[in-house]
KEKE-545177 format. One record per residue (C-alpha): residue in one letter; x, y, z. Coordinates in steps of 0.25 Angstrom, whole numbers, plus 5000, padded with zeros to 4 digits. Example, Ala and Ser with C-alpha at 12.3 -4.5 7.8 and 13.67 -1.06 7.14 Angstrom:
A504949825031 S505549965029 
// end
This chain:
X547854245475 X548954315467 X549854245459 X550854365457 X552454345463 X551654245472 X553154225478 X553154365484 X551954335491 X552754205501 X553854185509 X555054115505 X554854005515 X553353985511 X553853995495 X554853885501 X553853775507 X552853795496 X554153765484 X554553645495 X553153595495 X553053605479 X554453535479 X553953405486 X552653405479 X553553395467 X554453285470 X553053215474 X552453245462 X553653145456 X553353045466 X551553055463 X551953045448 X552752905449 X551752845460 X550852735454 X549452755456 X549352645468 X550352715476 X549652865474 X548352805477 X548852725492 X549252875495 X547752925492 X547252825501 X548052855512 X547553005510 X546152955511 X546652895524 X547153035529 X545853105523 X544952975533 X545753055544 X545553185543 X544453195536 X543653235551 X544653345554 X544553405538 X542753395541 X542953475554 X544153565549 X543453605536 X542153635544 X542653725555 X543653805546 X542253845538 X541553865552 X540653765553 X540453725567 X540753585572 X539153565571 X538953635559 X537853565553 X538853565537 X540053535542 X539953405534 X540253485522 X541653475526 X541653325528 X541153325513 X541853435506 X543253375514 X543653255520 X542453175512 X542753215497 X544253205501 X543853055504 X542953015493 X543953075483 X545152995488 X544252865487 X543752915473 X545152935467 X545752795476 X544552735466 X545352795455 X546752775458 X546452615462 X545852595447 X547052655441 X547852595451 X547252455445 X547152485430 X545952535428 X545352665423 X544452755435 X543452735426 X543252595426 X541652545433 X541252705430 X539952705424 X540052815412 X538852875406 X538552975394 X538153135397 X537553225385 X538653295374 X539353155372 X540053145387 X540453015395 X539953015408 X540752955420 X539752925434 X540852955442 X539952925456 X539452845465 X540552735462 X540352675474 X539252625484 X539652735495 X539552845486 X538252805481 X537752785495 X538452905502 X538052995489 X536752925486 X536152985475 X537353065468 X538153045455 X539353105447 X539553075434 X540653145426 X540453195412 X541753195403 X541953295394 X541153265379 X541653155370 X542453085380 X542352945381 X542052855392 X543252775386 X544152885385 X543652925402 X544052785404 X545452815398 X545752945404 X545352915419 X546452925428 X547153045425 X548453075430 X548252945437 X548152865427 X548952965416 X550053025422 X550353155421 X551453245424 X551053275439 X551653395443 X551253465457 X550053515456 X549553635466 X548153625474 X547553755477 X546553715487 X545253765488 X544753855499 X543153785503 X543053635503 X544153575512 X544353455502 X544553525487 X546053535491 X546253385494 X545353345481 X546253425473 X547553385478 X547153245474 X546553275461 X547953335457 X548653205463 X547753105457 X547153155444 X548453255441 X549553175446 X549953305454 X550653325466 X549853435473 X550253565481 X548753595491 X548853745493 X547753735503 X546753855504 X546753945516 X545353925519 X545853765521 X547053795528 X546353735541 X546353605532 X547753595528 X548053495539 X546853405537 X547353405522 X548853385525 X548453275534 X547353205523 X548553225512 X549653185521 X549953055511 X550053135499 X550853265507 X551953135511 X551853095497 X552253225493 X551353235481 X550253335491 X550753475499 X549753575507 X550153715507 X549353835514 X549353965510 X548654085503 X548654165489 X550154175490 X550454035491 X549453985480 X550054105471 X551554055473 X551053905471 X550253945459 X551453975453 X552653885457 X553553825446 X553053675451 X551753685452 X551453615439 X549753635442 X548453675449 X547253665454 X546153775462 X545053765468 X544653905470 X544154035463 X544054095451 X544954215454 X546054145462 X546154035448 X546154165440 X547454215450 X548154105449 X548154085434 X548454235434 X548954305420 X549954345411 X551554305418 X550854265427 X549854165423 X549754025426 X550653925421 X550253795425 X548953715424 X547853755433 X546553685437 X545453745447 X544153725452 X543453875454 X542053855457 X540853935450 X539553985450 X538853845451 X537253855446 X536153755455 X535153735443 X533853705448 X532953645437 X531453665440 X530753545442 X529553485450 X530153485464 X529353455477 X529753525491 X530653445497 X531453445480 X531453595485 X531953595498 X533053485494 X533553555482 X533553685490 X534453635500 X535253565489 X535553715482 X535753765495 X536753655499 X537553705484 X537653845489 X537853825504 X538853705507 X540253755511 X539453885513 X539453915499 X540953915498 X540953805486 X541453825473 X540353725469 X539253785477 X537953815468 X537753975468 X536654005458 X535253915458 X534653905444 X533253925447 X531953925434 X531154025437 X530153965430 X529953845440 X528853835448 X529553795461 X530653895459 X530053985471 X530053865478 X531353805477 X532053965480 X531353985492 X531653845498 X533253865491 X533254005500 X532653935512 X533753825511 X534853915509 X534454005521 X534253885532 X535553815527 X536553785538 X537353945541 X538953925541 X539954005538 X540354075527 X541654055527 X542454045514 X543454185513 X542854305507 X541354235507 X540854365517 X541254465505 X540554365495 X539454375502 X539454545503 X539554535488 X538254465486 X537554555498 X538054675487 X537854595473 X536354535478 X535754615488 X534354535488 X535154415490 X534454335499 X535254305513 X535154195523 X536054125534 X536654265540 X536954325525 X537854225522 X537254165512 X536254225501 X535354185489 X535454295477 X534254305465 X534754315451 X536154305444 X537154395442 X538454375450 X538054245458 X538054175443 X539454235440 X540254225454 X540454115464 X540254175478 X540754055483 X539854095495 X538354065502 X537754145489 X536654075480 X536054135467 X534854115461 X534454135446 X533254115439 X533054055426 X532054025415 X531353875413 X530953765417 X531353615417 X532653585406 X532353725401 X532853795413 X534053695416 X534553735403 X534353855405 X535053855417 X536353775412 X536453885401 X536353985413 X537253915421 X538353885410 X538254025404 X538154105417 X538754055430 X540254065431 X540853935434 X540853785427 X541053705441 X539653665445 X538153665442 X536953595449 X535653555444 X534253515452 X533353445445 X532253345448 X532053205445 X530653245436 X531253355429 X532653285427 X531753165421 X530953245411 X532253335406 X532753195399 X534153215393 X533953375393 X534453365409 X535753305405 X535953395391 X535853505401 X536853455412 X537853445400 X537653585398 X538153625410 X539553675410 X540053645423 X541053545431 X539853475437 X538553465438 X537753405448 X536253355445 X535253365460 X536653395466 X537553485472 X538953485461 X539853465475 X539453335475 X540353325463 X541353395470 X541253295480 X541253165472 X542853135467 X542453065456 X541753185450 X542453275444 X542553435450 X542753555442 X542453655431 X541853625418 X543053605409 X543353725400 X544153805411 X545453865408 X546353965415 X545754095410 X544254035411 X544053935422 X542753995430 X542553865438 X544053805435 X544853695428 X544753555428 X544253465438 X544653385450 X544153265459 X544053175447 X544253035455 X544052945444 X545153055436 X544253075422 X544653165412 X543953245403 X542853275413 X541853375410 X540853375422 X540353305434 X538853285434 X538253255448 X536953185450 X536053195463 X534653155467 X533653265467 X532953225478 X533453165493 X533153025499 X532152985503 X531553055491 X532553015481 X531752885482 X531252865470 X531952965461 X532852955452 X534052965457 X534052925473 X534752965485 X534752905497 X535353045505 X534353125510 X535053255509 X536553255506 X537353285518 X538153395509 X536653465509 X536953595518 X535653555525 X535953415528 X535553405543 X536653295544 X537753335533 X538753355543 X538553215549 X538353135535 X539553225528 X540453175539 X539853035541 X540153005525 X541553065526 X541852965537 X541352845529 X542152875517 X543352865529 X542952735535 X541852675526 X541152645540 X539652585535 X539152605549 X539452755551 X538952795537 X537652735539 X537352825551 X537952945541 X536752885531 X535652885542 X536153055546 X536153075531 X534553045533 X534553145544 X534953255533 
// end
């Protein structure tokens, strides 16, 4: 993108529709700042009506623009990574709305807890019986920055919707990968900013555009939403109109960097953006049995391989002790996992000269799946840059037990780019015998969210998580971004998201200490049956039909 004389670069009739647009969008943002919070909320709900409708159509239209057949074993990723987090967000923020709505705080029933270096913890999920069932096993709990109180979390809740703001029109600079990142972040800037928003839809969505003007059709009529397709030369003359009083990216490092710009040019309105990173998959040595290896190994895969590597989230260097006994062990079962997972397409722009870099930066790189995916030995420029491709590093450290994990957070802290994500494996036994080290060294991480025995996306995927760097970014300096979004219950001064998930599968949760009844998630990219379970729970979040998801459950078990 170039943000120089963007003007030069469009017509006069494209520069017209897109001033016309902004014009509506800001007689609406008039109309959005003097609804009450009932009256925003019936329109929400008849969006989540439009999303029950279309939500087949985005599935299928997000699969076959990636290239995945119509019997490609993952095409449940895009019933998951679309239509479904579009759905579980709008109940999560209807949740929300309906307590302000009544007089009370978000926060009201939420259990809070306490974290290391004086932070209030808020469990932010399961809050209901359908997602402890659908997501047995799993938790968020989001950490608030230190000092602040649970009575001050209480008072703050709500955010624009509860403490209005100036509005403003805020533009929406989708992102190019998952299909639903767009939609989240036009709500988030509705709901937790008060803003009308502009979507300028990637060009690798454009297939989508009428899936989301059909799913946002309530807010387009209520003239506080507008779509707009178009490449570097629209998002450079929208970057810089007079009445765009905000925005937001999902996207990368260089094109944040382009659009802030320098000197006459710079930026001069506020600016928030996720931007991915260089996300570290710790894996803390312990006593693990065969089928701990074979899990986890497929779990790492699943980090590096879902979307086809195309995730600013995905895990791209495995922290390994090369001290720990089953270390040979768990690299040839991770090796052998990433080989046999399912082969699709590399399909996100530019991936193939990606790919040619690393054949040229790692020539004893270890190929699999056609050479479209690799596994590279030692750091270097895989702890530095996010291929944002099928490429997975592995480096060695030092230690064993809590001596190599804090080993590895000082590594990862000190020498991967990027503050959105880190992951951590660790068994029940060795969990159990580090006591409260565990916890002072999940603190210690300096990232957005971090997810304990799972995969960080599940805080992607959960609305009442929060997504997004670890605070600290500003304009010259934002490796993984500023600021955060999803955010149902609307907190403010958040500092992370911690995820927590069972180490082990059912059945052999049974008996541990933290039990699942799933006996692989169907998010796994070697779930025999994700495709069906991934659509199957979509469909019950549509039409809570009991009968339907108990057949979904009895496939799950077929994974």
């Amino acid at each position: 993108m170039t943000t120089t004389s963007p003007d030069r670069a469009l017509d006069e009739d494209t520069r017209a529709e897109l001033d016309a647009r902004i014009a509506r969008l800001r007689a609406g943002a008039k109309t959005w700042a003097s609804r009450s919070t009932a009256e925003r909320l019936a329109v929400l709900r008849k969006v989540r009506a439009a999303v029950g409708v279309v939500a087949a159509e985005w599935a299928s239209v997000a699969a076959d623009s990636k290239g995945l057949s119509a019997r490609h074993p993952l095409r449940g990723e895009e019933w998951l990574s679309g239509p479904y987090a579009a759905l579980v967000a709008l109940d999560a923020y209807d949740r929300t709305l309906q307590a302000l709505a009544d007089g009370h705080s978000p926060l009201d029933g939420i259990l809070f807890g306490r974290a290391p270096g004086d932070r209030t913890v808020v469990h932010t999920s399961p809050l209901d019986p359908i997602d402890g069932l659908l997501l047995s096993g799993y938790t968020t709990e989001v950490w608030l920055q230190p000092g602040v109180t649970r009575g001050q979390a209480m008072d703050a809740a709500g955010l624009a919707a509860r403490h209005p703001s100036r509005g403003g029109v805020g533009l929406v600079l989708g992102a190019g990968n998952v299909t639903s990142i767009p939609f989240l972040d036009v709500l988030y800037e509705l709901i937790a900013c008060g803003r009308v928003a502009l979507l300028k839809v990637n060009p690798t969505q454009d297939a989508l555009v009428p899936v989301f003007e059909r799913a946002l059709a309530p807010l387009r009529t209520a003239e506080v939403v507008e779509i707009v397709r178009g490449g570097g030369d629209v998002g450079a003359y929208l970057t810089r109109h007079p009445e765009i009083d905000h925005i937001h990216i999902t996207g990368s490092e260089s094109t944040f960097r382009a659009i802030v710009g320098s000197g006459p040019d710079r930026l001069s309105v506020p600016i928030t953006a996720e931007l991915g990173g260089v996300s570290p998959i710790i894996i803390v040595p312990g006593p693990w049995s065969d089928a701990d290896l074979r899990f986890q190994a497929e779990h790492v895969v699943t980090m590096r391989l879902q979307n086809s590597g195309h995730n600013c989230i995905a895990g791209q260097v495995v922290l390994l002790s090369r001290d720990w006994d089953q270390r040979a062990d768990f690299d040839r079962e991770l090796r052998a996992a990433y080989a046999r997972a399912p082969r699709r397409p590399v399909w996100y722009p530019n991936s193939d000269a990606r790919l040619e870099h690393v054949r040229e930066t790692y020539p004893d790189a270890a190929w699999s799946a056609d050479g479209t995916r690799a596994i590279v030995a030692g750091g270097g420029e895989i702890e530095t840059t996010e291929y944002f491709a099928p490429v997975l590093g592995i480096v060695d450290l030092p230690g064993t037990g809590m001596d190599f994990l804090e080993a590895a957070v000082a590594h990862a802290n000190e020498r991967l780019t990027g503050t959105l994500g880190a992951n951590v494996l660790i068994d029940p036994v060795t969990h159990r015998a580090a006591g409260s080290r565990f916890e002072d060294a999940i603190a210690a991480l300096r990232y957005g969210t971090v997810a304990i025995n799972a995969w960080t996306a599940f805080g992607f995927l959960t609305p009442t998580a929060t997504w997004g760097a670890y605070p600290g970014g500003t304009v010259d300096d934002a490796p993984s971004g500023i600021g955060i979004v999803h955010n149902a219950l609307l907190l403010d001064d958040v500092e992370r998201t911690v995820v927590r998930g069972p180490f082990r599968p059912f059945p052999r949760s049974l008996g541990r200490s933290r039990f699942s009844v799933l006996p692989k998630p169907p998010w796994f990219v070697t779930s025999r049956t994700g495709a069906a379970v991934s659509e199957g729970f979509t469909r019950f979040r549509i039409d809570h039909n009991w009968a339907r998801l108990a057949v979904t459950l009895v496939r799950a078990f077929g994974a």
